[in-house]
Chimera marker file (.cmm) of the C-alpha trace (Angstrom):
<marker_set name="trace">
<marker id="1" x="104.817" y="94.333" z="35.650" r="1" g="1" b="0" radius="0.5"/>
<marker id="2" x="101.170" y="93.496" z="36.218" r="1" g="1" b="0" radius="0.5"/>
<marker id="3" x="100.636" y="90.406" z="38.150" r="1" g="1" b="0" radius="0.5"/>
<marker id="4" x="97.801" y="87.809" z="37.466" r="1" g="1" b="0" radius="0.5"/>
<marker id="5" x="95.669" y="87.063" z="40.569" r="1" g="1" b="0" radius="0.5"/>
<marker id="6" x="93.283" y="84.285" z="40.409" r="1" g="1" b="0" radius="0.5"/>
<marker id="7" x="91.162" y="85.051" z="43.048" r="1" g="1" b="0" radius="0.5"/>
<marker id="8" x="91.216" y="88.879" z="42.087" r="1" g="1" b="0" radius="0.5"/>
<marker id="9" x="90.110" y="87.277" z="38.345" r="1" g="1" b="0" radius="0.5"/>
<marker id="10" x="87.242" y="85.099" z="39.891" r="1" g="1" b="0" radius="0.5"/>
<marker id="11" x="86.309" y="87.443" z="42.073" r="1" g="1" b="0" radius="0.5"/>
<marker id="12" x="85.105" y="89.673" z="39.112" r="1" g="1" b="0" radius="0.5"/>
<marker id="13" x="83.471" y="87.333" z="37.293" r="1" g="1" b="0" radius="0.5"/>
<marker id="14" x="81.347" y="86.390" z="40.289" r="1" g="1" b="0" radius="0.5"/>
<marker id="15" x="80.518" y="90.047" z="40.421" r="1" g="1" b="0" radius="0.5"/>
<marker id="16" x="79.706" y="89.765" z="36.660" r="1" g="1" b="0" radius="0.5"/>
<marker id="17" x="77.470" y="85.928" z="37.220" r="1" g="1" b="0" radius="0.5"/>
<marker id="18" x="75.253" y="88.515" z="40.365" r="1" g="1" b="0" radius="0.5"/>
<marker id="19" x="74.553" y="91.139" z="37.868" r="1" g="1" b="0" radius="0.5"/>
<marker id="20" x="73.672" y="88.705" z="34.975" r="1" g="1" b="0" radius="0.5"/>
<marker id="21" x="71.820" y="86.793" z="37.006" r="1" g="1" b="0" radius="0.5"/>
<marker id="22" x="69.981" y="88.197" z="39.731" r="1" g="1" b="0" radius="0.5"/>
<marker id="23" x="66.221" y="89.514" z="39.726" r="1" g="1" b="0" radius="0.5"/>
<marker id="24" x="67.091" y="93.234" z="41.483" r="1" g="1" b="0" radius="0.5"/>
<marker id="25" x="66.283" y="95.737" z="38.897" r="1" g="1" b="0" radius="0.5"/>
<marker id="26" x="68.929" y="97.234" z="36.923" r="1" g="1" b="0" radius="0.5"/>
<marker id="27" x="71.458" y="99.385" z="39.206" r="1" g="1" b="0" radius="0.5"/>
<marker id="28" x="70.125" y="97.577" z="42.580" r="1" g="1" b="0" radius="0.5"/>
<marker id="29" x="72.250" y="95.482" z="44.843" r="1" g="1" b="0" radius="0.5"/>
<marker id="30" x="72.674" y="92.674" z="42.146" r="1" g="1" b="0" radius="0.5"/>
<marker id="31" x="71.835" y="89.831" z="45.448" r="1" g="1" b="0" radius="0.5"/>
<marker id="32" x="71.434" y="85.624" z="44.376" r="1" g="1" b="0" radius="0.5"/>
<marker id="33" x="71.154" y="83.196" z="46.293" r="1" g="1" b="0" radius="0.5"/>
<marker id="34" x="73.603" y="81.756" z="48.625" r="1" g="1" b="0" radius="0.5"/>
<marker id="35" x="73.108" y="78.425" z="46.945" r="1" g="1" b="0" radius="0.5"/>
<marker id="36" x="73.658" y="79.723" z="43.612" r="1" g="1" b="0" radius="0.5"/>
<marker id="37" x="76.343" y="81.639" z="44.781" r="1" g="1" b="0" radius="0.5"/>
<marker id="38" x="78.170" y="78.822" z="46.316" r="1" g="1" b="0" radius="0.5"/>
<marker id="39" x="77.853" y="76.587" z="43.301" r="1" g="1" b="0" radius="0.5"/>
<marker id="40" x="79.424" y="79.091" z="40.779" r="1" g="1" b="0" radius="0.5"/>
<marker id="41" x="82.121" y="79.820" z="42.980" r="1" g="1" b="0" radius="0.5"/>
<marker id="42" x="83.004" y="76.355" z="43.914" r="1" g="1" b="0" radius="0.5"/>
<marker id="43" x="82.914" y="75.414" z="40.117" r="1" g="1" b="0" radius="0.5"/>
<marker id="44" x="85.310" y="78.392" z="38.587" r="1" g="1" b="0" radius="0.5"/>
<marker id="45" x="87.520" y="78.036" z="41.540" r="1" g="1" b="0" radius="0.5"/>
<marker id="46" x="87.574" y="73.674" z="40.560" r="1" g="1" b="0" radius="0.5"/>
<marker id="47" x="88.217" y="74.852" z="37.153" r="1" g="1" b="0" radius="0.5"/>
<marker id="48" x="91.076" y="77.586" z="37.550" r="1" g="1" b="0" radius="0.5"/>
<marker id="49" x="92.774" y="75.397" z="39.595" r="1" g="1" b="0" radius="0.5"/>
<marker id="50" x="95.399" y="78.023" z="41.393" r="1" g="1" b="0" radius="0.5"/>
<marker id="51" x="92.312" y="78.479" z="44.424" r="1" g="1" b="0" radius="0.5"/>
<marker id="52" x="92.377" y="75.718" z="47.047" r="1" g="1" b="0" radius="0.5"/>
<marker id="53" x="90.061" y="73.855" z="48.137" r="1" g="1" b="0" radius="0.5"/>
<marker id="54" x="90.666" y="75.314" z="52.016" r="1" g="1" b="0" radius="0.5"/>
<marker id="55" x="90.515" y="78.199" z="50.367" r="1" g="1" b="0" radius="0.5"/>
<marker id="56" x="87.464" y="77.938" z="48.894" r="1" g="1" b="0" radius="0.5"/>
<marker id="57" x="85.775" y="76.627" z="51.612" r="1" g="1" b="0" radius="0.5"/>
<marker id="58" x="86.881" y="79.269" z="54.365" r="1" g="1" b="0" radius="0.5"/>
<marker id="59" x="85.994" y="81.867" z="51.512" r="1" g="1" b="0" radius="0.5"/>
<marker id="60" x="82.626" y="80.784" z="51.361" r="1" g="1" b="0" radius="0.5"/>
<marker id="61" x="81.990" y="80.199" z="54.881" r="1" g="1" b="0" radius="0.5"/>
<marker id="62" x="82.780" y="84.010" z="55.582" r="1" g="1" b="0" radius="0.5"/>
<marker id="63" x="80.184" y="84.742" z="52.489" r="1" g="1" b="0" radius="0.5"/>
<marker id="64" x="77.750" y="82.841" z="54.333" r="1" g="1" b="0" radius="0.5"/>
<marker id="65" x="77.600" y="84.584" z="57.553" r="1" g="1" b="0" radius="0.5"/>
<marker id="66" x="76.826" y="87.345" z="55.315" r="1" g="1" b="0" radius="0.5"/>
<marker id="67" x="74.367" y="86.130" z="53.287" r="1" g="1" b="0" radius="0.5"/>
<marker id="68" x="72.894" y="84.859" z="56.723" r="1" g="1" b="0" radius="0.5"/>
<marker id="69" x="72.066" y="88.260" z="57.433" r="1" g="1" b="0" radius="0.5"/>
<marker id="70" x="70.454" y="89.280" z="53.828" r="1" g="1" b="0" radius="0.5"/>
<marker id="71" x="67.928" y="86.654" z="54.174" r="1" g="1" b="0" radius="0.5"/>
<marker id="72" x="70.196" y="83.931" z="52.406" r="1" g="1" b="0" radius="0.5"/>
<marker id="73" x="71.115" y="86.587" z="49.297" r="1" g="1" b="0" radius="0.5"/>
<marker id="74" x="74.598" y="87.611" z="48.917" r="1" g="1" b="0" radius="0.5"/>
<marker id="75" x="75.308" y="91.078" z="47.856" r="1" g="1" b="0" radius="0.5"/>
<marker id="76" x="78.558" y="92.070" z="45.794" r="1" g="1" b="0" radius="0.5"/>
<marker id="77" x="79.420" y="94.384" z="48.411" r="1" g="1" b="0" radius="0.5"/>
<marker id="78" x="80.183" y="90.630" z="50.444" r="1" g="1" b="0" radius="0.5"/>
<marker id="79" x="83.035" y="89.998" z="48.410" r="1" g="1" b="0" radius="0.5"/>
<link id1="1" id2="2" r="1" g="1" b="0" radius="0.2"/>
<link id1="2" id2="3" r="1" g="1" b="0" radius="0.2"/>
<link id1="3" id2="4" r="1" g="1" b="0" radius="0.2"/>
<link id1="4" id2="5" r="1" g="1" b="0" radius="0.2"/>
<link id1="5" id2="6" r="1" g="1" b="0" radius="0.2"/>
<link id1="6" id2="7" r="1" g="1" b="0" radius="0.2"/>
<link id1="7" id2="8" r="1" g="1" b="0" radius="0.2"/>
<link id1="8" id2="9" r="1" g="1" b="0" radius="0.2"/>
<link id1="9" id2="10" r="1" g="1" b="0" radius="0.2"/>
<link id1="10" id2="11" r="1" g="1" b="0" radius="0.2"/>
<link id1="11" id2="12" r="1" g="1" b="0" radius="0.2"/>
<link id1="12" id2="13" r="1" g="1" b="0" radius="0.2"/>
<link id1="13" id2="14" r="1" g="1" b="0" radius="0.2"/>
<link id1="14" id2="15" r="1" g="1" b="0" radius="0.2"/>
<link id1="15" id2="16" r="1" g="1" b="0" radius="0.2"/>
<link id1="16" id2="17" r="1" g="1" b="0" radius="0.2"/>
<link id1="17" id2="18" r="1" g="1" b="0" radius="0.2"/>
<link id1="18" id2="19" r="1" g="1" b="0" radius="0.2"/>
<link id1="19" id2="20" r="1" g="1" b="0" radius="0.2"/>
<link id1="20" id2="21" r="1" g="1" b="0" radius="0.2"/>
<link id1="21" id2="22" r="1" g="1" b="0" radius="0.2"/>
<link id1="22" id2="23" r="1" g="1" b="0" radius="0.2"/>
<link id1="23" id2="24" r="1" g="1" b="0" radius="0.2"/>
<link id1="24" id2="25" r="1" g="1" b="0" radius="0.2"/>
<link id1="25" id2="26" r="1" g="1" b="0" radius="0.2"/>
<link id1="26" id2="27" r="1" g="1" b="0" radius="0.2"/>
<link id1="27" id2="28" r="1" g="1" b="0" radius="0.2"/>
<link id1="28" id2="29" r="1" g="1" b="0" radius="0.2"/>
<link id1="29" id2="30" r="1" g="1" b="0" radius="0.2"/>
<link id1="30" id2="31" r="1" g="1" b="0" radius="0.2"/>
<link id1="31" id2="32" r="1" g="1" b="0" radius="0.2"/>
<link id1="32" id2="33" r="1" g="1" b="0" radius="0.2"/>
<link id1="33" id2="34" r="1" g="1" b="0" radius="0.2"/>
<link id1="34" id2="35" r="1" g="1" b="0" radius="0.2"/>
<link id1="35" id2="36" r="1" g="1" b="0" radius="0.2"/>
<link id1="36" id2="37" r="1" g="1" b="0" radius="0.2"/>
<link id1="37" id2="38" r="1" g="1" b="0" radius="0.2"/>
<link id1="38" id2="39" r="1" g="1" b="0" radius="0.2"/>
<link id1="39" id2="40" r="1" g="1" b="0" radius="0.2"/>
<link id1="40" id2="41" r="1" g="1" b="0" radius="0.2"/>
<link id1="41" id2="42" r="1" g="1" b="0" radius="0.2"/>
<link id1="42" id2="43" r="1" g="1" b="0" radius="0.2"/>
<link id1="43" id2="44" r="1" g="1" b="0" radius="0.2"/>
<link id1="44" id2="45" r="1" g="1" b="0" radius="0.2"/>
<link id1="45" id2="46" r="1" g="1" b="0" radius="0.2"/>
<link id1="46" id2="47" r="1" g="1" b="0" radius="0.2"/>
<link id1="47" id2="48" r="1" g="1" b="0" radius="0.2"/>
<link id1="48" id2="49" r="1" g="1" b="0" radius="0.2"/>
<link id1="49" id2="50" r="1" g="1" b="0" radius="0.2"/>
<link id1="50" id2="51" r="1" g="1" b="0" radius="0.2"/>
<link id1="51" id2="52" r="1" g="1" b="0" radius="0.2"/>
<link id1="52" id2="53" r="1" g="1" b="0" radius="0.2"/>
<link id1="53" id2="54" r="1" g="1" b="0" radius="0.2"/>
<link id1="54" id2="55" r="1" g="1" b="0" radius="0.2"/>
<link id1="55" id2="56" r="1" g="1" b="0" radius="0.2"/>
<link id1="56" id2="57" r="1" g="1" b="0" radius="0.2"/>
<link id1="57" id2="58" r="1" g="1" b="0" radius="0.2"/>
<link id1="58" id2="59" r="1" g="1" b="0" radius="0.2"/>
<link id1="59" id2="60" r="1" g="1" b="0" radius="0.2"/>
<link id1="60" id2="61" r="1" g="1" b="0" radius="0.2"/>
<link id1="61" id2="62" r="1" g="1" b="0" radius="0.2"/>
<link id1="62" id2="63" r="1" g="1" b="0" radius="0.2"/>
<link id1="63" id2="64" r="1" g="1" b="0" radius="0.2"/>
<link id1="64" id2="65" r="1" g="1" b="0" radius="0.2"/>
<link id1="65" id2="66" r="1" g="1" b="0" radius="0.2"/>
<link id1="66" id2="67" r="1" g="1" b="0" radius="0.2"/>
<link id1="67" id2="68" r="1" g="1" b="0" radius="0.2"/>
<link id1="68" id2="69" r="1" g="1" b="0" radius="0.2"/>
<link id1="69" id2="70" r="1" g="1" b="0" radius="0.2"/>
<link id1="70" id2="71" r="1" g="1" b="0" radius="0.2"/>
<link id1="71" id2="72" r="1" g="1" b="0" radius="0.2"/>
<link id1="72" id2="73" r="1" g="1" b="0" radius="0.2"/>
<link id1="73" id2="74" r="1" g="1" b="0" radius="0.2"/>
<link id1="74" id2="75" r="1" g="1" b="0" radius="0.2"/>
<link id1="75" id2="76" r="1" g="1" b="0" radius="0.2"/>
<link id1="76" id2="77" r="1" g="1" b="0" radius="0.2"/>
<link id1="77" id2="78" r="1" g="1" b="0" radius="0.2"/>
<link id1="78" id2="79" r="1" g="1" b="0" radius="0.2"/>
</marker_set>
C-alpha cells in the first residue's frame, strides 16, 4: 500500500514550477527567485490544505537561508 504524502506531492511540483520557470538553460540548476519561490509554495500548500501553516512557514524559512547564499535564487537541490 502506497501512501499519499502531501508535502512529498508539492514538493515535486515545485521542482516542476523551477524548471518551467526559471531562465538557466536547459539541464542547469533550474534556480528562481526566492520571492517567486515563496509565493508558489505558500499558495499550493493554502490550496492542498493537509500542509500547515507552521509548517509552511518553518519550511520556507530553512529555504531561505539557502537561497541567502545563491544570491536570493533557490536551487532544487534546496528542497
Amino acid at each position: 500500500i502506497s501512501c499519499w504524502n502531501p508535502l512529498q506531492s508539492l514538493l515535486s511540483s515545485m521542482k516542476q514550477a523551477c524548471e518551467i520557470l526559471t531562465r538557466d538553460p536547459e539541464g542547469g540548476a533550474a534556480r528562481i527567485p526566492f520571492e517567486m519561490f515563496s509565493f508558489l509554495y505558500s499558495y499550493l500548500a493554502g490550496i492542498d490544505g493537509e500542509i500547515s501553516e507552521t509548517e509552511t512557514k518553518t519550511f520556507l524559512q530553512g529555504i531561505q537561508e539557502q537561497a541567502d547564499q545563491h544570491s536570493g535564487m533557490v536551487l532544487i537541490r534546496h528542497f
